[in-house]
C-alpha positions as CSV (number, residue, x, y, z in Angstrom):
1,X,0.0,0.0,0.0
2,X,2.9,2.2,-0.1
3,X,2.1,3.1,-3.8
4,X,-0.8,5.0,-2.3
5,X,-0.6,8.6,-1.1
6,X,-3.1,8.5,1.5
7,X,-3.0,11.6,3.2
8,X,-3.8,12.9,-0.5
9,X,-6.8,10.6,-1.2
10,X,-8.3,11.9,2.0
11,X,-7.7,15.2,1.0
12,X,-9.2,15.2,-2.5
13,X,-12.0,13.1,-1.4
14,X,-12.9,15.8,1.6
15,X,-12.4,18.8,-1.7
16,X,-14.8,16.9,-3.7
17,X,-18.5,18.2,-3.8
18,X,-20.2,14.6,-2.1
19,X,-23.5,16.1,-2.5
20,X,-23.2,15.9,-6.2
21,X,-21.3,13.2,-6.8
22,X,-21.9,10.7,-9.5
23,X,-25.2,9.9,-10.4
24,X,-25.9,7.7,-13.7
25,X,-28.5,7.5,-16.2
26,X,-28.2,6.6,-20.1
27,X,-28.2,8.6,-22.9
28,X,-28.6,9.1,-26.7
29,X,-26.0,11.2,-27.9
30,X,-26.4,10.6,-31.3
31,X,-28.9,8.5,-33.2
32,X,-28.3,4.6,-33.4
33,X,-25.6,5.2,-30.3
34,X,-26.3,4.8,-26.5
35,X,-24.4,4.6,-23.5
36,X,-24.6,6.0,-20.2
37,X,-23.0,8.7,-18.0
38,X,-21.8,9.7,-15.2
39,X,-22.3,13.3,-13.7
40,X,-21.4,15.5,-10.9
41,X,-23.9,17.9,-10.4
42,X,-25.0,18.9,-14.1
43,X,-21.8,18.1,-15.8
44,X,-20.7,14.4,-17.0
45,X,-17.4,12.9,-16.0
46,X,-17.7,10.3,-17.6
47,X,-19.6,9.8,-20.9
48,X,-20.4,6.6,-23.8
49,X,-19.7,3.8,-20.7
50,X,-20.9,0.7,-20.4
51,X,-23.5,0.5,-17.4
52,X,-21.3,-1.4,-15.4
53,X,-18.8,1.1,-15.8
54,X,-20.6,3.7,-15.1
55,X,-21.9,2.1,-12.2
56,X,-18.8,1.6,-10.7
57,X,-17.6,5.0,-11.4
58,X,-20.8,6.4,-9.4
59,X,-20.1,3.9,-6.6
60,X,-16.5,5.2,-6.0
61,X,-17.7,8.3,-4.7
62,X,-15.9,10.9,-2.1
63,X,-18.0,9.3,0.9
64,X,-16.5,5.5,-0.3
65,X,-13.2,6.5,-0.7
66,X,-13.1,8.1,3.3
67,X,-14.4,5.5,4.5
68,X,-12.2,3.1,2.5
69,X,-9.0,4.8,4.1
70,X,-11.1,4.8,7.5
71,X,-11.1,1.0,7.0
72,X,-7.8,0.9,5.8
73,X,-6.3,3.2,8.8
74,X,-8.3,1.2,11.2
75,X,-7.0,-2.4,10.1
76,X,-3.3,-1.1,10.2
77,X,-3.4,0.1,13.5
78,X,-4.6,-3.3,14.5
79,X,-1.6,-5.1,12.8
80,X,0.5,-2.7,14.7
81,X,-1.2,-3.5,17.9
82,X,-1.1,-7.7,17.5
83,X,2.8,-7.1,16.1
84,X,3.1,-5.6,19.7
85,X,1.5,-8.2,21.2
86,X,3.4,-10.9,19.5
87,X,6.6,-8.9,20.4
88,X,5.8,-9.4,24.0
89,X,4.6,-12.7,23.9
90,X,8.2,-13.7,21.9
91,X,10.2,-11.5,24.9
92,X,8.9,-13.8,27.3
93,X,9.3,-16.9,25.5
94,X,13.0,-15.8,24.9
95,X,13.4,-15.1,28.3
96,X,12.4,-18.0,29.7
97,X,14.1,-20.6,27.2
98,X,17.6,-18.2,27.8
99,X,17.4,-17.4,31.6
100,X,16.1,-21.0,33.0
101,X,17.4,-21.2,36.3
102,X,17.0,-20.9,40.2
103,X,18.7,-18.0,40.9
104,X,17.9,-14.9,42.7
105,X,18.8,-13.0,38.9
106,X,16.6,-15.3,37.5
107,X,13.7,-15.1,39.7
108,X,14.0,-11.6,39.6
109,X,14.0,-11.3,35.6
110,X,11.4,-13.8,35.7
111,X,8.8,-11.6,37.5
112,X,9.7,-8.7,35.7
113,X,9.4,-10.2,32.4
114,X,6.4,-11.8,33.8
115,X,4.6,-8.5,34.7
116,X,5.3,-7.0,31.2
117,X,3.7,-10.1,29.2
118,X,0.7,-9.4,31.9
119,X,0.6,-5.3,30.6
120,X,0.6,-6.7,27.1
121,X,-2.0,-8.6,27.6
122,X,-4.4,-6.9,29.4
123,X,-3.7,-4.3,27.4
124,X,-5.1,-6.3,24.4
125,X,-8.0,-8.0,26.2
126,X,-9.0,-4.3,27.0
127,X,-9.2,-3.7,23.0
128,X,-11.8,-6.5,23.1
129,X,-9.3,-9.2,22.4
């Protein structure tokens, strides 16, 4: 997705008149011809398409774009938050595989380590995990 200039798409779809935005119908522009269009407000944007085009085009409206990158923002903040998660579930697995012993160093690590695996995942089961 790093072909995509988000921050732009959000800002072009915000600029662009919603309210107006891409209603079909067909048309006759000449006789023996046929097609349809696609018009914001009075003017077409898109003329002699096939209906399923044109459909499209109407469907990929200002309001679908937003809430496209809403989606899109939304499902890479939760990657982040499970990356985090499985970066704290890996820290303890580490710890314990590396640091297995009865020492007072160890026992000390071990509750420490213990305590932030807890934070990570209480943390998660707050996010309705």
């Amino acid at each position: 997705m790093s072909n995509i200039d988000k921050r732009a798409l959000r800002e072009a779809a915000n600029a662009a008149n919603a309210a107006s935005w891409g209603y079909w119908e067909s048309y006759k522009p000449h006789k023996g011809a046929r097609g349809y269009e696609v018009k914001v407000g009075v003017k077409a944007v898109a003329q002699h398409c096939l209906k399923v085009d044109s459909v499209f085009i109407a469907a990929a409206n200002p309001a679908t774009v937003l809430a496209l990158l809403d989606e899109l923002e939304a499902a890479e903040k939760r990657i982040a938050d499970l990356e985090q998660l499985g970066r704290g579930v890996k820290q303890f697995s580490e710890f314990q595989i590396c640091h297995y012993g009865a020492t007072e160093d160890y026992a000390k690590g071990y509750i420490d380590c213990q305590n932030n695996y807890n934070k990570v995942l209480f943390a998660a089961a707050g996010k309705g995990e």
